[in-house]
N, C-alpha and C positions, 0 to 999 in steps of 0.2 A: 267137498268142493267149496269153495270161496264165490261167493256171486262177487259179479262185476259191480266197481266203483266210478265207472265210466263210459260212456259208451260213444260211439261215431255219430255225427250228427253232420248233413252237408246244406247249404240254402241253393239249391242251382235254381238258374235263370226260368222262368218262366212266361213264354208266349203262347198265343196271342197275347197284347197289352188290353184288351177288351174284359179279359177277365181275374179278375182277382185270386187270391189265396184263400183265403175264406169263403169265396163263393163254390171254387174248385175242390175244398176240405170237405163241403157238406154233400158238391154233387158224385163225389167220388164214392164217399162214405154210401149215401144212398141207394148209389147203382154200380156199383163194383164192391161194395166190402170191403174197400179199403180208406184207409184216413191220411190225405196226405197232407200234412198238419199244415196251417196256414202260420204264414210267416210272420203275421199282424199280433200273433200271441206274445213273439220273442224280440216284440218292439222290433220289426225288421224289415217292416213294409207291405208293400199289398203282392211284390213280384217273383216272390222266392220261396218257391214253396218247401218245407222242410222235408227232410228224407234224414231217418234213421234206422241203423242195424243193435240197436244196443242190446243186441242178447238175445234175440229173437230165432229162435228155429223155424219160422215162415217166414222170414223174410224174403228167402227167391220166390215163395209162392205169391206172397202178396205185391212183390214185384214185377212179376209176371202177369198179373191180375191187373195192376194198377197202369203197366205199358197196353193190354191191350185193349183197357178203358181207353187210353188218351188217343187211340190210332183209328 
C-alpha cells in the first residue's frame, strides 16, 4: 500500500464570533477528545476552524464526538 501524499483539509465558518479557534482547539481537545485545529496555526485567523480527513480511520467517530461537543 502507498501512504497518502495528500490529504483534505476544509476552514468552515465558525460562530459564535465571541470565540476563537484556539480557544475552541484547546476546549474541544480537553472535553471531547477531539482537536479541532485552530485556524491561527495556518496564518488563517481566529474564525475558521480547520477540519481534516487525511487518512484517518476515526474520522466519523471523532466527528461525531466533535458535533455533539458543539450541540
Amino acid at each position: 500500500m502507498v501512504p497518502p501524499r495528500a490529504g483534505t483539509v476544509c476552514f468552515p465558518r465558525f460562530k459564535p464570533d465571541t470565540l476563537g479557534t484556539s480557544e475552541l482547539s484547546a476546549w474541544s481537545a480537553k472535553e471531547a477528545g477531539v482537536n479541532a485545529g485552530a485556524s491561527a496555526v495556518f496564518d488563517y485567523g481566529e474564525r475558521q476552524p480547520c477540519a481534516s480527513a487525511s487518512g484517518r480511520e476515526n474520522f466519523p467517530d471523532g466527528l461525531l464526538r466533535l458535533s455533539a461537543f458543539l450541540t
